[in-house]
N, C-alpha and C positions, 0 to 999 in steps of 0.2 A: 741366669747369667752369673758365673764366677767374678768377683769380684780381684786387684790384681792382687792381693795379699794371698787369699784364697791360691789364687791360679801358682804365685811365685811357691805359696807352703807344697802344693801338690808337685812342682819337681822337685822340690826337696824330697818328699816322700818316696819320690820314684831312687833316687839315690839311694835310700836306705834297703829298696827292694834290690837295685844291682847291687851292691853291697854284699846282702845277703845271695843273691843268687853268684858271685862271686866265690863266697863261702862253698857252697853247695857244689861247686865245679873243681874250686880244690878239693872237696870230700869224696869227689867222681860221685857223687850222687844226683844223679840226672832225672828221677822223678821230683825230686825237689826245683829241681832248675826249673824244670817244667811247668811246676805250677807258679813258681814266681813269676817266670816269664809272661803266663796268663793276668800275672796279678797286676803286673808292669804294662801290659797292651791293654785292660782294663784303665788305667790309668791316663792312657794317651787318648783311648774313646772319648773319656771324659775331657780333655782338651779340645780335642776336636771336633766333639759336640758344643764345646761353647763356644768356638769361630777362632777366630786370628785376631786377637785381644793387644797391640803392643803397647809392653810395658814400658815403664819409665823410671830414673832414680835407685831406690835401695830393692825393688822389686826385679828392676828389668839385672843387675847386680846378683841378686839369687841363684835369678833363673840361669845366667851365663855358668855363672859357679858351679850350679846342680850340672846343667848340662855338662861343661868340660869333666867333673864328675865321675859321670854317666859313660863317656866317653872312654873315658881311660879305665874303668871297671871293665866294659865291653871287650877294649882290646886285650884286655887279660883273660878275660873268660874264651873268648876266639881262639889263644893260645892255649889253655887247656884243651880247648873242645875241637879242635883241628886233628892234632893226632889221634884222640877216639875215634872219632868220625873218617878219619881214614883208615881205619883199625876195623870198622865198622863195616865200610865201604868194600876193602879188601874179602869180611868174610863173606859180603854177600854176593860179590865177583865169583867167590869159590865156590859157594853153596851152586849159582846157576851153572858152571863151568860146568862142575857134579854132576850137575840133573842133566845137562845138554850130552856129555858120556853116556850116564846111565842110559841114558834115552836113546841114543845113538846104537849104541851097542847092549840094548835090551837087559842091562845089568840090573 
């Protein structure tokens, strides 16, 4: 059992992963995002395995802080990662559109 200091430093540290994968999303470097984001759900296991813990005082204060944080890293990274991913989207539309011709008409 995480103790609350423990539990408040760990969304701290989730912060400095959205941070970084922030980083990595202005780089458009999406294998890095990826593995943070492993690093970051890694992170919430560990909360979650140790229950619904509520804090209190300069801890529970942290964790708000990490969170709203976290929160607004997210909606920046979504703003990067929206128009990829419909970029993304688009080419695999085209790709099936492709094969559904080809196929169609034996090309």
């Amino acid at each position: 059992m995480m103790t609350n200091t423990e539990i408040a430093s760990l969304y701290e540290a989730m912060v400095g992963i959205t941070d970084q994968m922030l980083a990595a999303a202005t780089a458009a470097d999406w294998d890095r995002l990826l593995q943070l984001e492993h690093q970051c759900a890694a992170c919430v296991r560990q909360l979650k395995d140790n229950g619904d813990t509520p804090l209190a005082g300069q801890e529970r204060m942290r964790k708000v802080n990490a969170i709203r944080k976290m929160l607004d890293s997210d909606r920046k990274i979504r703003d990067l990662t929206q128009p990829w991913m419909a970029k993304l989207q688009a080419m695999i539309s085209n790709k099936t559109v492709e094969r559904r011709v080809a196929r169609a008409y034996g090309v």
